[in-house]
N, C-alpha and C positions, 0 to 999 in steps of 0.2 A: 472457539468460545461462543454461547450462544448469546444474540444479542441483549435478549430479554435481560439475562442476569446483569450483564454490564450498566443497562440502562437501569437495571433495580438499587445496585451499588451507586451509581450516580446520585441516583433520585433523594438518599440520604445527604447526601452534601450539596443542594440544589436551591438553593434561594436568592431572595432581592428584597427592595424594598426603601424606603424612605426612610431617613436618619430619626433615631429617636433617642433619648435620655439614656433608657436602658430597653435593651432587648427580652423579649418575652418569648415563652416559648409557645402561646398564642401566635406571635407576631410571625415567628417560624414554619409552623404550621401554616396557615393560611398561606403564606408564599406559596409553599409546594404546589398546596392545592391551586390557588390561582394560575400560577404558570405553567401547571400542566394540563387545566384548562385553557387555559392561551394554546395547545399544540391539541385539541381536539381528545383529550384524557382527562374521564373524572377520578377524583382522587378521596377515598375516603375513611373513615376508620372509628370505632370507638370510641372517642374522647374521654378521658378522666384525671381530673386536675384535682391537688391537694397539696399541700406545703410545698409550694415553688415548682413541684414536678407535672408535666403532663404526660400521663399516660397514654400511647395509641397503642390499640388493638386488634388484631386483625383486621389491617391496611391493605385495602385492596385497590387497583386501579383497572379502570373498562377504557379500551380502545375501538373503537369502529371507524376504520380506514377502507374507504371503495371497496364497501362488503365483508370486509378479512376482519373478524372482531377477535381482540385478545384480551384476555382478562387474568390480570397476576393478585397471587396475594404473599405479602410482604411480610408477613408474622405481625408483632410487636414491639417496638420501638419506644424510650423516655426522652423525653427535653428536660432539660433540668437546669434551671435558673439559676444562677449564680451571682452572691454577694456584689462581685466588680459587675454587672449588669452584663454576664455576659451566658450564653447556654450553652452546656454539656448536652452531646446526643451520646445516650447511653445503647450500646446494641447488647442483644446477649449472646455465650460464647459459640453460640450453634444458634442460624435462621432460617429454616425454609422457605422459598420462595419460588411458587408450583405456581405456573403457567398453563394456560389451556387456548388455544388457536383456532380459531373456525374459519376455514374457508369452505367455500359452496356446501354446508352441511357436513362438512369432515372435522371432525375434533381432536388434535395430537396435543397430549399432556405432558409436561415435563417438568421435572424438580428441580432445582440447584440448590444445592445447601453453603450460605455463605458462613467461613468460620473464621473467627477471630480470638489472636491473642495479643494482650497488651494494646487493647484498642484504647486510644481516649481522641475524640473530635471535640472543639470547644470553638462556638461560632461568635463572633466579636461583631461590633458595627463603631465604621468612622467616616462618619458624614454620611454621603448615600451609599455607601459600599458595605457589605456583607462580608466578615471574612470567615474561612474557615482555614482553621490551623487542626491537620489528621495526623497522625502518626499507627500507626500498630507494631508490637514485632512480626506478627504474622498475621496475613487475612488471603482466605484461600478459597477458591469457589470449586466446588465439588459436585459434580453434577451426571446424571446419564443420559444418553441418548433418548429421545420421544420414540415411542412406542409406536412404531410405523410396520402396519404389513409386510413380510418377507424382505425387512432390513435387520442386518447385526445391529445390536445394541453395543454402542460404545460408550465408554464408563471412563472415568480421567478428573485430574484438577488442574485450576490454575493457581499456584501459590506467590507470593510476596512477602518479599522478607525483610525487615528494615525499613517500612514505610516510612514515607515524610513527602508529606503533600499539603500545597496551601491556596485555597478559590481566593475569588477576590471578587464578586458577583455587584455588577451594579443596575438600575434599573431608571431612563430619563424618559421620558416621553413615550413609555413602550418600548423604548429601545433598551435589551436587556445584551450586557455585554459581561464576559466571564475570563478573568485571566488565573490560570494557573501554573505551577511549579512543582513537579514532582521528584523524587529520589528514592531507590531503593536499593537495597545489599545484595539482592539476586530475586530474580524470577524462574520458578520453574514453571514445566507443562509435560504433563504426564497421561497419556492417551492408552489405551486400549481396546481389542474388540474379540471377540471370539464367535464364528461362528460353525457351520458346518462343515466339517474340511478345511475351515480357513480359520489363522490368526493374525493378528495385528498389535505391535505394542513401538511406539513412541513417547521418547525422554527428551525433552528441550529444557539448555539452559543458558540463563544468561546472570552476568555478571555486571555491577556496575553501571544503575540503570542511571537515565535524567530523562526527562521530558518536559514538555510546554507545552500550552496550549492557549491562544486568544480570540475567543469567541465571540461573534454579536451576531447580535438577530432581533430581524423587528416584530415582537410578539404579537403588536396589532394584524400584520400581515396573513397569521398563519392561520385564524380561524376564516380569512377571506377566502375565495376562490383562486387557488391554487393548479394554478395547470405545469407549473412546470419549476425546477431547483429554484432558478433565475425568480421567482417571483416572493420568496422566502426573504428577501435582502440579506444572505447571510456569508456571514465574512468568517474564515478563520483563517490561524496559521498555528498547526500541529509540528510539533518536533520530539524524537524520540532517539535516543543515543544509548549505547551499551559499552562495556569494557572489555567483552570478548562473551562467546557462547561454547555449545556444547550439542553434537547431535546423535542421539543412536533412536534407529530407525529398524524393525523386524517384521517381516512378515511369513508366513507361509501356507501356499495353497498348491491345487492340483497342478500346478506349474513350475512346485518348487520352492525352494526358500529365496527368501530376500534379505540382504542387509544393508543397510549403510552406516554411515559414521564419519562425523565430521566438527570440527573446528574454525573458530574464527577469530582473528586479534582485536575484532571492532566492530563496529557497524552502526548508522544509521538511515534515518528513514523522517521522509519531512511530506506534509500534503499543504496544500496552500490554496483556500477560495478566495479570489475575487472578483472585483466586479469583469474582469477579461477574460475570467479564466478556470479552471482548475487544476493544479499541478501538482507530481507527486514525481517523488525522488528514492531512492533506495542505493545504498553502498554496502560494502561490505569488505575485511580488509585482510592480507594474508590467510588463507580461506584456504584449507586441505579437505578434501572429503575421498571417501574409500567407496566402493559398491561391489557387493559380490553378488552377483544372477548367477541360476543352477544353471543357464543354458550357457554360459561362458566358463571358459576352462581356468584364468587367473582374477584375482580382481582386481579391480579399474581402480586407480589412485590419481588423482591429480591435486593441483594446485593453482594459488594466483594469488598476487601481488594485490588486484583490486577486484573487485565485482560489483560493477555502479550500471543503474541504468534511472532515467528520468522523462517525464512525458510532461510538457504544456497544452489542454484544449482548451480552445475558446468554449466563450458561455454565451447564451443569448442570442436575440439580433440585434445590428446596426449595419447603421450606412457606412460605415468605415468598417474600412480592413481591419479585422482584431488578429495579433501573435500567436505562432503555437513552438512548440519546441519537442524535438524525442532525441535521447541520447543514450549510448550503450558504450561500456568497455569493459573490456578483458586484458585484464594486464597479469603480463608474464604468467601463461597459463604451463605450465607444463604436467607431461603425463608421466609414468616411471617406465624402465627399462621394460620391463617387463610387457608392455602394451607394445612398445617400439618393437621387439623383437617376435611379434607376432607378425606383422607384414612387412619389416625392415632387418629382416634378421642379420644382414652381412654391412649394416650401420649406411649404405648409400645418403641418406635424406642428413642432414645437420639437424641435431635434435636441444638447437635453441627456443626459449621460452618464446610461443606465439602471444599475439595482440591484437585484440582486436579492437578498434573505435571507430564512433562513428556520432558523430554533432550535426543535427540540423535544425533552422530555426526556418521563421518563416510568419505571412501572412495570409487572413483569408479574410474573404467578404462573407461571412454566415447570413444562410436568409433562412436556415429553419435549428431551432434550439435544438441540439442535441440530446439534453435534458431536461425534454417535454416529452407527453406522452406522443405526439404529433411523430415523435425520430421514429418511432417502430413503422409508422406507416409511408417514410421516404422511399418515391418511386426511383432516386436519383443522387449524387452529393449533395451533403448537408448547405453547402456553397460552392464561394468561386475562389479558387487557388488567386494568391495577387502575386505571392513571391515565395522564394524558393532560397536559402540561403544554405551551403556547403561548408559547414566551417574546417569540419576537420574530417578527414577517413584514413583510416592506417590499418593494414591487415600485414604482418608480421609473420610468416610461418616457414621453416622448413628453410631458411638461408634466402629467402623472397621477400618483400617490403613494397607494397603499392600503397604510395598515398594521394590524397586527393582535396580540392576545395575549388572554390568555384563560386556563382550566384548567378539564380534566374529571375525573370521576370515573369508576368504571365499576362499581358495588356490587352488579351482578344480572349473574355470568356466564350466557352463552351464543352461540350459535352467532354474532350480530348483535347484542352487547353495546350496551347500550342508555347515553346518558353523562347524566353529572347535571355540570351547573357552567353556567360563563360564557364566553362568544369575544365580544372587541369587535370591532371593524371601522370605520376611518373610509376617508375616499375625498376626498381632494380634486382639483379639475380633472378630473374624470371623466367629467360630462356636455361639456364642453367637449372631450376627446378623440372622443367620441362623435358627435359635431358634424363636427369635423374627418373622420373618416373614412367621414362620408355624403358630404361635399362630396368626395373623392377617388374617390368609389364602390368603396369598399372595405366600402360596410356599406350594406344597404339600407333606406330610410326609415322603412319600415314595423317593420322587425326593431331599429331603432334605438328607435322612439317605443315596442315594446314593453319594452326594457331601460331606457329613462328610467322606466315604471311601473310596474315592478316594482319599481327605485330607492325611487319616493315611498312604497312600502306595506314596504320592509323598513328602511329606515332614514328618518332626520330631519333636515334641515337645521340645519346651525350654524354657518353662515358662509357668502359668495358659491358658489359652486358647493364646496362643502364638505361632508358627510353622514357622519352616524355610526349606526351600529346596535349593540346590544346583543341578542346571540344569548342567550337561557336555554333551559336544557336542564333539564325538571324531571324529578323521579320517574316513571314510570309510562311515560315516552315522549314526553310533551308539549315541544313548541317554540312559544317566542314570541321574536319582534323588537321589543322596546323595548316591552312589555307587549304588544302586538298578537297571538294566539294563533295559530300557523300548522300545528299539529298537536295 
């Protein structure tokens, strides 16, 4: 989806301001414009006001960012006053809004047509706060690829079906903070592309949407000098939820056709700015997808119970150690018959659902922002590892099970931080996997009976083909396995 239109669609529902008697749609207008002057965008348009209504007309808005100027124009848009002191933004049921982008003397053009049905937005104020109450049955952005040399043009919309969404924008000292709530009946996304020899067409859907968002940001900041996120003050916390989706996915070129296709019972997705951090999470739940490639003979089906993965980076600098966090699972993944009997054909391997997890958190002493322009030019790590914490590891596959956890330290920086603490590791069915895939010739004898003794000298039996070790990491550099000294 391109950004331009998102931020065009925004821009209609975007205001603050100081509590007054009744709202005008004067008072409307000029927000826009002032706060998107506050982010380095003028904002301008026609004016023409008569009985209660103000009309804007070809609404345009100029950007000039470190060279890159982009200039959108917005059609025409009504405010229109209302009795209970409150305004209607009226749109009409088709808007263009063409884009044009210039970097270093290069200009790509682009349209998107936002369309609606059953639009009515109606903006209220109580005390210092702005609300706006949206609805639509439908509003859909319809848009083509920019006109770029010896690129496919690709053509597609994003639709919304059953709108209901409500800002809540307030504005204290500069400090301009925005809470919203959204709901819709289904979203589609509908892609396509055609070019020489090649096609392209994708259908996305989802059902049962909700989302959040709580946004602040300190507007005095942003016309200041700005070298890096961290200097913006800005906080949010986004959340986005669905009721299941829908995926078919075509392509074909000199290489053959492509398909996929796939399903999902859920899913969400959450981003989180603070002042430590930036984090972003994604799930996803009972999840089947299909892929036929012309180079493979059946096609690939799988499944899974979860599909989550989540990342914490520090922001900024400080003298203290600031958290990070990265996490991943795959639960109960399994593939169909059909894939197994392509290198298992006489059933040897046990074809239980695999897992994969894996939780790590941790500290670090940041001494250069990652999100400065300063990161592109690190000769080195951004910081200093402080700690290292194991919470969880489990890999599941094929009648095998190794899990793990543990915590480091890290109290001697440099270049190859050296860790002080403990990692366990146990393993069961492992030599028995082992087994199995000498008998299939997927591992050779020799390389086999070398990873059984290595087995017997880093860990210890505790049960039928079962084994655990105890990784210590001491001062100075030294490792040992279950007292056994290996450095």
């Amino acid at each position: 989806m391109p950004k331009h239109a998102i931020a065009a669609g925004c821009a209609l529902a975007l205001c603050s301001g100081p509590a007054l008697a009744d709202l005008t749609a004067q008072d409307l207008w000029t927000d826009w414009q002032r706060i998107y002057a506050a982010m380095g965008t003028t904002m301008t348009a026609d004016e023409s006001y008569g009985g209660g209504t103000l009309t804007l007309s070809d609404i345009r808005t100029v950007a000039l960012i470190e060279g890159v100027e982009s200039t959108s124009s917005l059609g025409s848009i009504e405010l229109v006053e209302q009795d209970d002191g409150t305004v209607r933004i009226v749109l009409p049921p088709s808007m263009v809004i063409a884009t044009e982008t210039t970097v270093d003397g290069d200009t790509v053009a682009q349209d998107v047509t936002l369309e609606t049905e059953g639009w009515d937005a109606v903006v209220s104020e109580e005390g210092d706060a702005r609300i706006y109450d949206i609805t639509a049955d439908r509003m859909a952005y319809v848009f083509d690829d920019p006109e770029v040399p010896g690129a496919d043009a690709v053509s597609g919309s994003l639709d919304l079906l059953g709108l209901a969404t409500t800002y809540t924008n307030t504005e204290t000292d500069g400090a301009f903070e925005s809470v919203q709530t959204s709901t819709a009946e289904a979203m589609t996304l509908d892609l396509s592309s055609e070019g020489e020899g090649e096609t392209f067409s994708l259908a996305y859907a989802l059902s049962d949407l909700t989302a959040g968002a709580d946004v602040s940001l300190d507007l005095d900041a942003i016309g200041q000098d700005i070298k890096s996120l961290s200097d913006l003050n800005l906080l949010f916390a986004l959340t986005f939820a669905h009721g299941g989706s829908t995926t078919e996915l075509s392509a074909d070129s000199s290489d053959g056709p492509f398909a996929l296709s796939g399903t999902a019972g859920g899913g969400s997705m959450s981003v989180d700015l603070t002042p430590d951090g930036l984090g972003y999470s994604l799930s996803s739940t009972d999840a089947q997808l299909t892929v036929q490639v012309a180079a493979f003979p059946v096609p690939v089906s799988v499944s899974m119970s979860e599909l989550s993965s989540a990342f914490a980076l520090p922001m900024g600098v400080s003298d203290t150690p600031k958290p990070f966090a990265a996490s991943l699972a795959w639960r109960d993944l399994e593939v169909d018959d059909a894939i197994w009997g392509l290198f298992d054909p006489t059933g040897q391997l046990p074809r239980d659902a695999a897992t994969l997890v894996l939780d790590v958190t941790g500290t670090a002493l940041m001494t250069t922002d990652i999100f400065s322009a300063d990161a592109a030019e690190m000769a080195g790590p951004p910081g200093e590892l402080k700690s290292l914490d194991l919470n969880a590891l489990q890999l599941t596959i094929a009648g095998a099970e190794l899990l793990g956890n543990g915590a480091l330290t890290f109290p001697v920086p440099g270049p190859i931080p050296q860790p002080v603490g403990t990692i366990t590791l146990s393993l069961d069915g492992g030599l028995a996997l082992i087994d199995k895939l000498v008998a299939l010739g997927f591992l050779p004898p020799e390389q086999a009976a070398m990873a059984k003794g290595m087995a017997g000298v880093v860990a210890r039996p505790v049960g039928e083909d079962q084994l655990e070790s105890e990784i210590v990491f001491s001062e100075g550099g030294g490792i040992s396995a279950n007292g056994l000294p290996l450095q």
